[in-house]
C-alpha positions in Angstrom: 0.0 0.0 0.0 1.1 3.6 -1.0 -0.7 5.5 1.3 0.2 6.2 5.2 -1.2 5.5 8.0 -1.1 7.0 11.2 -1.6 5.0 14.6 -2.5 6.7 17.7 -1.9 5.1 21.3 -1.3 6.2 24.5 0.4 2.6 25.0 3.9 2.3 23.7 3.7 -1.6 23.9 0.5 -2.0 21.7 1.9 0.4 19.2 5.4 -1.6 18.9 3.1 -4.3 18.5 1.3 -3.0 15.6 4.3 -2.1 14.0 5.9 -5.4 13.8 3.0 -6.6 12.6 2.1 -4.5 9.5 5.3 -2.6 8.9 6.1 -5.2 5.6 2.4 -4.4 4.4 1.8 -0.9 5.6 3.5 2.1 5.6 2.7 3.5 8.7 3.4 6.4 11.6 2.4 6.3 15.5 1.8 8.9 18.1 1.6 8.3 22.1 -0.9 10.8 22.3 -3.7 13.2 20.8 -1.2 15.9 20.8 1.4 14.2 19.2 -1.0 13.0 16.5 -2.3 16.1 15.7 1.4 17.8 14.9 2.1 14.7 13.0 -0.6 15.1 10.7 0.2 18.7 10.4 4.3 18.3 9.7 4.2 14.8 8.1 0.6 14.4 6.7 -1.4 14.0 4.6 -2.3 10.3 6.1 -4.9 8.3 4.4 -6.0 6.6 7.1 -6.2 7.4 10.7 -6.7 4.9 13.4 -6.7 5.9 17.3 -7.3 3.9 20.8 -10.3 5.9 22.7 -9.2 5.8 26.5 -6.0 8.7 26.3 -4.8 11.1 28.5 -5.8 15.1 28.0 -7.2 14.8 25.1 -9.8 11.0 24.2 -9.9 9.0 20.9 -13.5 10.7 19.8 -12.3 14.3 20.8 -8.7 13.5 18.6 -10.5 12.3 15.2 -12.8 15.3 15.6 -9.4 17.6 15.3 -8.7 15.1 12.4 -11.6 15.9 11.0 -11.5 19.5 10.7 -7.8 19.8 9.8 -8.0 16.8 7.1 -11.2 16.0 5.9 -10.5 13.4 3.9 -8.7 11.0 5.7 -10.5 8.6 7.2 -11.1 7.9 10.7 -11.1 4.6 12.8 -11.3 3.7 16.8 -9.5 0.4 17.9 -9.7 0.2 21.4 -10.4 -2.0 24.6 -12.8 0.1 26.2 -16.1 -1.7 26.1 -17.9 1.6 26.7 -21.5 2.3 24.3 -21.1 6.1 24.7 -18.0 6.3 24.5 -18.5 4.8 21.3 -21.3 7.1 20.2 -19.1 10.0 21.2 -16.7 8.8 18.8 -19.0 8.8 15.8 -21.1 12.1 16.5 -18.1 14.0 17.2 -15.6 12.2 15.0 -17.7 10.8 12.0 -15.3 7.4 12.6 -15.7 5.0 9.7 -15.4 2.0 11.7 -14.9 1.2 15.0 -12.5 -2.0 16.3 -12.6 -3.3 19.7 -8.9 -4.8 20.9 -7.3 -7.3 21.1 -7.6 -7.5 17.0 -6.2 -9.9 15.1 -3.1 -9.0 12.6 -5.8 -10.3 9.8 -8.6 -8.6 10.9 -7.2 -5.3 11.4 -4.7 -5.5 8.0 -8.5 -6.0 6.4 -9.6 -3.4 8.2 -6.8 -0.3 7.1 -7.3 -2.1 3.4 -10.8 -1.0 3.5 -10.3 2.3 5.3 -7.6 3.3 2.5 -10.1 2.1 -0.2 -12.8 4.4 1.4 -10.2 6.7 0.8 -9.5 6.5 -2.7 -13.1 6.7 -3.3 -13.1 10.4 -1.5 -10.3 11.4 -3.1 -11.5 10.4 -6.7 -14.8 11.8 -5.8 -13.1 15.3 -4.7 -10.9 15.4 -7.8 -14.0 15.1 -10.3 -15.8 17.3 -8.6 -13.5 19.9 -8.7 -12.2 19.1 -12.5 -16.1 19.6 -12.6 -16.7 22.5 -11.4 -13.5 24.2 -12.6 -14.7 23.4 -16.3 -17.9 25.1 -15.2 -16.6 27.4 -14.1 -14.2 28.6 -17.1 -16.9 27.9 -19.6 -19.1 30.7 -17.9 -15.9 33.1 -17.8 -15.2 32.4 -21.4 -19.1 32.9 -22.8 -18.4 35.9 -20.9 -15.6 37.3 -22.3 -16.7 36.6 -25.9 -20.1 38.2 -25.0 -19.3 41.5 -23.2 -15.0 41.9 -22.6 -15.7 45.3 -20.5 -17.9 42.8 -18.2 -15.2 39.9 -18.2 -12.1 42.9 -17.5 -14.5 44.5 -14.6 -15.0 41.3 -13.4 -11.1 40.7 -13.6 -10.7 44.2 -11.7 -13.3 43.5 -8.5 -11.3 39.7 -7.8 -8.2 41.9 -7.3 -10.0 44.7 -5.4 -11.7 41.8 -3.4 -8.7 39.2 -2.4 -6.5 42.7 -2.0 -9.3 44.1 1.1 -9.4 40.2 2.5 -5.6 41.1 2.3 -5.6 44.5 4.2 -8.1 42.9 6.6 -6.0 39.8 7.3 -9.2 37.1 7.1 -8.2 33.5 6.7 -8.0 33.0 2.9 -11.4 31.7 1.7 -11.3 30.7 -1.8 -15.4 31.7 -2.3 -14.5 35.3 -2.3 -11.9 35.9 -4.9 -14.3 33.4 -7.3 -17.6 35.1 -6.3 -15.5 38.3 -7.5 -14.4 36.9 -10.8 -18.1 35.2 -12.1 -19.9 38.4 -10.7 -20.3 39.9 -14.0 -21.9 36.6 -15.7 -25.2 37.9 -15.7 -24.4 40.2 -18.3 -24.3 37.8 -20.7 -28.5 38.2 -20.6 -28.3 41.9 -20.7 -28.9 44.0 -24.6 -25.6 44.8 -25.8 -27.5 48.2 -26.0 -27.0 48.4 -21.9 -23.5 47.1 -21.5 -22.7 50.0 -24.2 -24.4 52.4 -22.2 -23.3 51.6 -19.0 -19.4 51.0 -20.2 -19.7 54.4 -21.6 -21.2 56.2 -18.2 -24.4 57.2 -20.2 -27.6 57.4 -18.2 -30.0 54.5 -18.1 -33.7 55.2 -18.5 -35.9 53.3 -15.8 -36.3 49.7 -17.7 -32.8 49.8 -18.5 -31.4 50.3 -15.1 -33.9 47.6 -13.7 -32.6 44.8 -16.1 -29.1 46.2 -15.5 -29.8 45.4 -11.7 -30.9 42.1 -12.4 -27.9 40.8 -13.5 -26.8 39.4 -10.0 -30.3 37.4 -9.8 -29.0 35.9 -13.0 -25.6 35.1 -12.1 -26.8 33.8 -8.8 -29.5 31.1 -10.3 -26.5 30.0 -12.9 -24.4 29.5 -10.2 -26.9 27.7 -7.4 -27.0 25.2 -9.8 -23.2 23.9 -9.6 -22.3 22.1 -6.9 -20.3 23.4 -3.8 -21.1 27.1 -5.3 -23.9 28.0 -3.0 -22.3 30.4 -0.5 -20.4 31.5 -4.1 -24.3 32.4 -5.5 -25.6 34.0 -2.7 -22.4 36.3 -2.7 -22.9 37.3 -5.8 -26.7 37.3 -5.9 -26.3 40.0 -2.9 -23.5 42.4 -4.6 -25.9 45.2 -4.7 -27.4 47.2 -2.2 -25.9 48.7 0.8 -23.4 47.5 3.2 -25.4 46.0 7.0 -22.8 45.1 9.9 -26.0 44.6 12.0 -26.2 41.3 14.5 -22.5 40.8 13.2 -20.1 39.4 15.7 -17.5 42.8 16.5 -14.1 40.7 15.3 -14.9 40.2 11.7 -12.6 37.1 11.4 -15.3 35.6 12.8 -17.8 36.3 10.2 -19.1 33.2 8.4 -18.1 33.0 4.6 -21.2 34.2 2.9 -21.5 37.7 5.6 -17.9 38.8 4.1 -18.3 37.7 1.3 -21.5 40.2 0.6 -19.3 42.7 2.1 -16.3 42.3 0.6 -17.5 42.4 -3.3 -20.2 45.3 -2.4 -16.9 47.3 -1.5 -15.1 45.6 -4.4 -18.2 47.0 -6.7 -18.4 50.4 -5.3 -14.6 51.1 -5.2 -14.8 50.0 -8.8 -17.9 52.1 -9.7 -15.6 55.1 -8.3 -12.7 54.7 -10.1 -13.8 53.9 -13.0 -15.9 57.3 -13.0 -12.8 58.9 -13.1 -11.7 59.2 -8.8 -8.0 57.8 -8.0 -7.9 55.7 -6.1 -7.0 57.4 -2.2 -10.1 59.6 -2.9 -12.2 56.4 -3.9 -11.8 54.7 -0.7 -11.9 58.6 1.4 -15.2 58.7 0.0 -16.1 55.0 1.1 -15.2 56.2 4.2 -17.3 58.9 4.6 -20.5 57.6 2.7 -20.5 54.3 4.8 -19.4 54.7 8.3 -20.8 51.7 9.5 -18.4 50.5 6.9 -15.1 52.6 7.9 -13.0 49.5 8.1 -13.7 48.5 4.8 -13.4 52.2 3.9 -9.8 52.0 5.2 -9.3 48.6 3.6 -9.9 50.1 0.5 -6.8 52.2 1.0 -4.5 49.5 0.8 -6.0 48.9 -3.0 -4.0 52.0 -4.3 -0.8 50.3 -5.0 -3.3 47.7 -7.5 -4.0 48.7 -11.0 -7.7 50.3 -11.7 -9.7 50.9 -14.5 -8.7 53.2 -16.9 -10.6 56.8 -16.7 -13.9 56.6 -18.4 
């Protein structure tokens, strides 16, 4: 077998044991604790498969594959241990999604069959994850190209607000989120519904009567029902459905690292837009983001965010 495993035991004996055992069939790590585990999977991972004994000091078998969980998704989780304990066991699947649970003492052939199906549970995940993302990267780049061929002021604007956007994530120093600098980029896809009429018009600066500036508005409705229908680009549609409108910090926890991705999201590219909007009217940049900060104070840190987006290239003066 290719792919590692990882052994987690609070025992030194059993995990000698294990090794002598499977070390000509598996290629595998141990760790004498949760702890240990954890920074192993960090320094030396990924591991395909994880197994861990429940009964360990500071930190239990359920509580460590819930870490694993969360820092490795993929790899797939297993309990062998001697503790005859039902919620225990319950704990362990609730809190660490295990795939199988093995009670000790296990026999060499029983628990070599056991990592053989874990690591083929892997493969499946990983195979899974890989078309799904060949999947919806295709999508993806098929709408950016229809795009470009349709209207290339929409596809460059577009190209302008996923700078502005990752460069105020930047300034703000979130976690990187990889929704945001994509709900930037297929923002603009709506327009590919829109009269060439309007995307003239509103390239140019020229007033839009009434019906034109409705449609024009629409385009994030449109965008947003293309997108819903890809999967794993729900939070990315509801972004870019909301990229209108005016900024609302209300019921918002105070740090905004703790906002959940679709709340920063909406206000990231609603900054991204308006910033845009600005400087493509003919404002530099520094006055762009002065007058964020004065027309949205609930939104001064965005406001001073936007500062930072002077040193990045802007749309040329309409």
């Amino acid at each position: 077998m290719n792919e590692r495993v990882l052994f987690v035991d609070d025992e030194p004996q059993v995990l000698e044991g294990i090794q002598r055992s499977l070390r000509k069939q598996v290629d595998l790590q141990t760790a004498t604790s949760g702890a240990e585990g954890l920074r192993l999977l960090s320094e030396a991972g990924p591991f395909a498969l994880v197994v861990s004994d429940m009964r360990m000091p500071s930190m239990n078998g359920a509580q460590f594959l819930a870490k694993v969980r969360e820092q490795q998704p993929n790899t797939v989780r297993m309990i062998l241990s001697g503790q005859a304990d039902l919620q225990a066991t319950i704990a362990a699947v609730n809190e660490g999604h295990i795939y199988r649970f093995l009670s000790k003492p296990c026999a060499p052939e029983q628990l070599l069959a056991a990592i053989e199906d874990g690591i083929n549970q892997h493969r499946l995940l990983t195979a899974e994850k890989v078309l799904l993302e060949q999947t919806l990267s295709g999508c993806v780049t098929m709408l950016i190209e229809i795009l470009g061929m349709v209207s290339p002021a929409a596809s460059s604007r577009a190209s302008r607000l996923q700078r502005y956007t990752v460069g105020l994530a930047t300034a703000l120093k979130l976690p990187d989120r990889w929704q945001w600098g994509l709900s930037a980029f297929v923002s603009q896809i709506g327009c590919v519904a829109l009269p060439n009429a309007i995307l003239s018009k509103v390239e140019a600066g020229e007033a839009l009567t009434d019906e034109e500036r409705r449609l024009h508005e629409s385009h994030p409705e449109v965008a947003g029902k293309l997108l819903a229908s890809i999967p794993r680009l729900e939070d990315v549609a509801e972004i870019v459905t909301a990229q209108f409108g005016s900024l609302s910090f209300a019921g918002a926890p105070e740090d905004i690292r703790q906002w959940d991705v679709r709340s920063m999201g909406r206000c990231l590219l609603r900054t991204a837009v308006e910033f845009d909007r600005l400087t493509y009217g003919g404002a530099g940049a520094e006055a762009a983001a002065a007058t964020l900060r004065c027309a949205r104070p609930e939104a001064l840190r965005f406001g001073r965010a936007a500062g930072r987006l002077s040193a990045l290239p802007t749309a040329p003066t309409a």
